[in-house]
C-alpha positions as CSV (number, residue, x, y, z in Angstrom):
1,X,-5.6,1.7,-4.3
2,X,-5.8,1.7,-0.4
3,X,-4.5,-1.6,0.7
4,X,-4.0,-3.5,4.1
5,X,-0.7,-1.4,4.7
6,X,-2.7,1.9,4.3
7,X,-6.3,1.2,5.8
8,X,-4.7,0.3,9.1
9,X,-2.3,3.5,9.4
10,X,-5.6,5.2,8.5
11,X,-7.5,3.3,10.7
12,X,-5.3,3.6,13.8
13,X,-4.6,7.4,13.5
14,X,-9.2,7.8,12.9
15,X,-9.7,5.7,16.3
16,X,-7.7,8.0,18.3
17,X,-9.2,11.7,16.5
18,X,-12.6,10.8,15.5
19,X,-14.2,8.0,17.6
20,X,-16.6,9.6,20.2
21,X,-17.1,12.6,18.1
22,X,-20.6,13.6,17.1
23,X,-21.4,14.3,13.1
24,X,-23.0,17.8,12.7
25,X,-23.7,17.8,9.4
26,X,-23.2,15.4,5.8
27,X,-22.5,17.4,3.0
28,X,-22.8,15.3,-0.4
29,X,-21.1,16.6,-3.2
30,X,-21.3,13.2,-5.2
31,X,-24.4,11.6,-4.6
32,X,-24.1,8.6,-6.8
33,X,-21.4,7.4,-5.1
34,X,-23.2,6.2,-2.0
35,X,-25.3,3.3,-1.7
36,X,-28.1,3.8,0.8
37,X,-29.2,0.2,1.7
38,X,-31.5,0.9,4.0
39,X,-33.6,3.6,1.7
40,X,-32.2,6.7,4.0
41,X,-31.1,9.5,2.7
42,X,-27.0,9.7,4.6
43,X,-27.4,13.8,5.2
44,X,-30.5,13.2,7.4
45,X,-29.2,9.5,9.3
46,X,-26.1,10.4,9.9
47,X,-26.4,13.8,11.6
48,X,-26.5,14.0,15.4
49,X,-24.6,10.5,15.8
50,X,-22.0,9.4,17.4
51,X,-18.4,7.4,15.8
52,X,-18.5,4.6,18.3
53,X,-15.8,2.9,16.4
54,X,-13.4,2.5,13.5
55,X,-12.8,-0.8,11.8
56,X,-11.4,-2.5,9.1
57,X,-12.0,-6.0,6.8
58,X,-10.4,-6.6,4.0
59,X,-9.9,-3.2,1.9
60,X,-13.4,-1.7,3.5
61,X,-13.3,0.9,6.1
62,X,-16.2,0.5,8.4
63,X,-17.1,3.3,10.6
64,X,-19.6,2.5,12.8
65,X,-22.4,4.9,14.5
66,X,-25.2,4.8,17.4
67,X,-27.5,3.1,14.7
68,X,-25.6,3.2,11.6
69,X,-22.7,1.9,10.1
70,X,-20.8,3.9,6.8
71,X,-18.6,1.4,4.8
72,X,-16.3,2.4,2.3
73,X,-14.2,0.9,-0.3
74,X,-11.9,3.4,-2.2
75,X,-11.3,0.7,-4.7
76,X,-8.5,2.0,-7.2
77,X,-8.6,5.9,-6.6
78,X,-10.7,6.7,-3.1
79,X,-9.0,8.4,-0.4
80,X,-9.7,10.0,2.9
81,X,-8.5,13.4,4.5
82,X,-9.4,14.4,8.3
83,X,-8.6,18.5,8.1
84,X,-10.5,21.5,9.1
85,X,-13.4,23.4,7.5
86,X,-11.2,25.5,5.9
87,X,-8.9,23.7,4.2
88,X,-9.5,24.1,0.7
89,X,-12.1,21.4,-0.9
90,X,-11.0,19.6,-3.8
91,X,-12.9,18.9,-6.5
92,X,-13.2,15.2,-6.3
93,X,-14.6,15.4,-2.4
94,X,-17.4,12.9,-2.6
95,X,-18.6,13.7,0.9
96,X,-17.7,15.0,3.7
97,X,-18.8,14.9,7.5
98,X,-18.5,17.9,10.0
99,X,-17.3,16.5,13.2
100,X,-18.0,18.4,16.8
101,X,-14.1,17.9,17.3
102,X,-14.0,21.0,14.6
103,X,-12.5,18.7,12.0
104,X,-13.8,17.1,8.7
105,X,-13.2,13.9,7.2
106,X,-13.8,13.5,3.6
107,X,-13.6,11.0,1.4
108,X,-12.1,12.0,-2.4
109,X,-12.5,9.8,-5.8
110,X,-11.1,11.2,-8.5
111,X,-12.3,8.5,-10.9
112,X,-15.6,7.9,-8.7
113,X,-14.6,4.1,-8.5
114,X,-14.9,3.9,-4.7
115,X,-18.4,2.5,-2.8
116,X,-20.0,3.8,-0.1
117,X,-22.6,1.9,1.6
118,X,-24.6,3.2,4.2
119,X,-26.4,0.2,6.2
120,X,-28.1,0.0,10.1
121,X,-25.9,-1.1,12.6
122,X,-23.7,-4.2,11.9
123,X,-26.1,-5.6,9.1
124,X,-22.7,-6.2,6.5
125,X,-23.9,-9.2,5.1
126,X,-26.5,-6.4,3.0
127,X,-22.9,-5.4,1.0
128,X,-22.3,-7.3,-2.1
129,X,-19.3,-9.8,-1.8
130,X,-18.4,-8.3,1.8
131,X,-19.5,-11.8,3.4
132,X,-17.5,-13.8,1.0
133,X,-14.1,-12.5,1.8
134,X,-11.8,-15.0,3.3
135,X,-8.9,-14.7,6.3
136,X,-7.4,-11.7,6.6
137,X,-4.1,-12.3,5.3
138,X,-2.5,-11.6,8.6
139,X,-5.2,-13.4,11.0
140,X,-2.5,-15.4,13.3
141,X,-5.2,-18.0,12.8
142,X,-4.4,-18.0,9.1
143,X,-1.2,-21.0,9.8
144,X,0.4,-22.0,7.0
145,X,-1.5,-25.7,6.5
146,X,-5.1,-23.6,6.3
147,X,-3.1,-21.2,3.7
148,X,-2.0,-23.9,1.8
149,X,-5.0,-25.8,1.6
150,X,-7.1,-23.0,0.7
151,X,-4.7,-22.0,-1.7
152,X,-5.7,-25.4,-3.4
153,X,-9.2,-24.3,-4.0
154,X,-8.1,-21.7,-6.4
155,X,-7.0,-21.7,-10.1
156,X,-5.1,-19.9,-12.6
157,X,-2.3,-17.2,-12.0
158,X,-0.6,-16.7,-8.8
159,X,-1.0,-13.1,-8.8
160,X,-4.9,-13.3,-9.5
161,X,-5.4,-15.2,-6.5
162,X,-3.5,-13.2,-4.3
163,X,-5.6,-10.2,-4.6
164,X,-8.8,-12.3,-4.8
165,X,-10.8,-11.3,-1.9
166,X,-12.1,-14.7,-1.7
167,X,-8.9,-16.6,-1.2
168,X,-7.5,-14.3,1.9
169,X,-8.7,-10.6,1.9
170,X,-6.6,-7.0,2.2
171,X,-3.7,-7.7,-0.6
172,X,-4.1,-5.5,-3.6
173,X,-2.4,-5.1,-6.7
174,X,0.8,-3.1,-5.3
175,X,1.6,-5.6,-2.5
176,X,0.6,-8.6,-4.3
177,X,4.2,-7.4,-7.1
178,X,5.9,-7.1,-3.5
179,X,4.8,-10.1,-2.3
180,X,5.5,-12.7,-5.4
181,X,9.3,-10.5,-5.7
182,X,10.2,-11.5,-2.0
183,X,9.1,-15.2,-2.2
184,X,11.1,-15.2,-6.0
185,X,8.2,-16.1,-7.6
186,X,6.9,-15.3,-11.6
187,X,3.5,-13.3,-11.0
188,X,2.0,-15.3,-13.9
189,X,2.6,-19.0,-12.9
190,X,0.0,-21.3,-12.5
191,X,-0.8,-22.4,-9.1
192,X,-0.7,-25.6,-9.7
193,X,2.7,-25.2,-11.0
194,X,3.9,-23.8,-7.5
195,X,6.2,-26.4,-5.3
196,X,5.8,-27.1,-1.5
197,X,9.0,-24.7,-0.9
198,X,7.7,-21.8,-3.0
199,X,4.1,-22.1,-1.4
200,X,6.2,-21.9,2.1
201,X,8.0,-19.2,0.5
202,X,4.6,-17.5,-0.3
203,X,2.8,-18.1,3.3
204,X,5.9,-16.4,4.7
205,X,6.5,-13.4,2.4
206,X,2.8,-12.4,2.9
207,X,3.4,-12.2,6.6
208,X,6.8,-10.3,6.3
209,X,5.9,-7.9,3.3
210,X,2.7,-7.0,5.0
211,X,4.0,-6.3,8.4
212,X,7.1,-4.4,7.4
213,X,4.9,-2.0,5.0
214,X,2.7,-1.7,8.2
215,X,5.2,-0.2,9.9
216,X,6.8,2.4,7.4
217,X,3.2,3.5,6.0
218,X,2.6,4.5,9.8
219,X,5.0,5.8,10.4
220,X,5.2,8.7,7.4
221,X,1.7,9.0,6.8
222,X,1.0,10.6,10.1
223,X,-2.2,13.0,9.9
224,X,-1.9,13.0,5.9
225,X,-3.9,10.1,5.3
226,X,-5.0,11.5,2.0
227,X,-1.5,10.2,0.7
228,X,-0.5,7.5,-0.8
229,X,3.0,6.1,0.4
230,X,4.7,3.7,-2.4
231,X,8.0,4.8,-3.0
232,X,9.4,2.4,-0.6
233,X,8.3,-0.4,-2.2
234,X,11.3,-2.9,-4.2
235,X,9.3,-3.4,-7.4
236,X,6.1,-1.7,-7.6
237,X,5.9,1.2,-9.6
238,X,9.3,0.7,-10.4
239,X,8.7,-0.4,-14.2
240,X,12.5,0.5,-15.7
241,X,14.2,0.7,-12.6
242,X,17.6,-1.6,-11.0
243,X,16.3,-4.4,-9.4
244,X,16.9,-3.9,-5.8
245,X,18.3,-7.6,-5.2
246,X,20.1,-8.6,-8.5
247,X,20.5,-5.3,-10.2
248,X,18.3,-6.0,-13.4
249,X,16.0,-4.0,-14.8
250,X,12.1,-4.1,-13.5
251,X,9.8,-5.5,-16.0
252,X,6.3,-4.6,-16.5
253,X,3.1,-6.1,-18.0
254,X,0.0,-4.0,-18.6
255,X,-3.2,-5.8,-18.2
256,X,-7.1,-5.7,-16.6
257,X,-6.4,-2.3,-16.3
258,X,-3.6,-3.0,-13.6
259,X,0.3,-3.2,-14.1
260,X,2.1,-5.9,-12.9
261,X,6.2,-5.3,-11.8
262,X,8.7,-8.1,-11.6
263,X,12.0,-9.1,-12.0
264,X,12.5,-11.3,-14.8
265,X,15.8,-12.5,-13.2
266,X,14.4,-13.2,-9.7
267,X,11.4,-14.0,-10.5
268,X,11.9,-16.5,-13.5
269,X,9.0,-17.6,-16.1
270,X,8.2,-17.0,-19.6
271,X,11.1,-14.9,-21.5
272,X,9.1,-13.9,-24.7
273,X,5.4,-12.0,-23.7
274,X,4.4,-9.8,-26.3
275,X,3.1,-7.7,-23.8
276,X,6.0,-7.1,-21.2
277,X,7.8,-4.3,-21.8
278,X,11.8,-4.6,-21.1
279,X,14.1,-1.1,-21.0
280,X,16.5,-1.0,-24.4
281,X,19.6,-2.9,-23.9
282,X,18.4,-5.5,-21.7
């Protein structure tokens, strides 16, 4: 999934190549993917306009046009690739628009879980649950007393309201793991169980994780925003694995169709969870 980290290296590197380029043509190979909330059909609208901007809230990409905006979120599996025509197509290329620079961005979804919504102009309040998202989680106006007294509104499992959009927007499941192992805390603890030091501890790994994976996603992705850059991360993905801080072995838990990674040693909670899986020998 495409989270803060790797919308805004996509983001940055689309506002420098694409902005003030005129589409020439749409070409749909996925049709029910796209959500036309203005009754358009996108091939028609969109030719002839102009990018006038790039933009980003939460984990949507908003590309706006003369008259029309095109918001996306790739959700678990959507992607984008700028290339040119004759790179070769692959097969989950949901759309894809023909730029007078001579390139093409698409947009690929091999599990056609993204949303694509094309609206008029700014009208974003027409997206379902795009008005509702909070902060972003790194909005300098985000200080720690408005974190922690939104953080008081929600319920349940840390890791849950980390990636709930409504609480602060842009963390997904990978830097949400990331997150909760920097500030030492066990993703499945109740909020209400969390002390004032660990909810400090909290505010400032969000800021730190965040900014750092900024940086390093940036910096490799380059032009090849079709990939996804994880391997740095300390925990995520890394079910099995040492532990980068104590040298124990990466847990992982399997639910909601997401996995969850954690050291059981850093990050202390329950020791006995039928579903966690723990390496033989440890």
């Amino acid at each position: 999934m495409p989270e803060m980290a790797d919308l805004e290296a996509i983001k940055a590197l689309l506002q420098t190549r694409i902005v003030g380029c005129a589409v020439q043509a749409v070409s749909v190979y996925k049709p029910f993917v796209i959500r036309s909330l203005t009754g358009e059909e996108i091939q028609q609208t969109l030719s002839d306009q102009t990018v006038t901007a790039v933009h980003r809230r939460g984990k949507y990409l908003i590309f706006r046009l003369d008259r029309h905006s095109l918001v996306i979120n790739p959700m678990l599996t959507g992607r984008f690739q700028l290339c040119k025509p004759e790179t070769r197509r692959a097969a989950d290329t949901i759309f894809n628009l023909s730029l007078s620079s001579g390139e093409e961005l698409r947009y690929l979804d091999d599990k056609s879980m993204g949303m694509v919504y094309l609206v008029r102009e700014e009208e974003y309040g027409a997206i379902p649950r795009f008005a509702d998202q909070g902060p972003e989680a790194l909005d300098p106006d985000l200080t720690y007393e408005t974190f922690r007294t939104r953080l008081k509104q929600h319920h349940g499992e840390i890791k849950g309201i980390l990636t709930n959009a409504r609480f602060i927007t842009g963390i997904g499941n990978a830097y949400a793991d990331e997150i909760l192992f920097s500030a030492g805390i066990y993703p499945f603890r109740k909020r209400k169980g969390l002390t004032e030091d660990e909810t400090q501890k909290l505010y400032r790994s969000i800021k730190e994780v965040l900014q750092e994976a900024m940086v390093v996603v940036k910096a490799r992705m380059g032009d090849n925003i079709h990939l996804k850059i994880r391997d740095f991360l300390k925990v995520h993905g890394k079910a099995g694995s040492a532990c980068p801080r104590c040298g124990g072995r990466v847990a992982s838990v399997k639910a909601r169709q997401r996995e969850t990674n954690f050291c059981r040693r850093c990050q202390p909670g329950l020791l006995v969870e039928p579903q966690i899986r723990f390496p033989l020998g440890k």
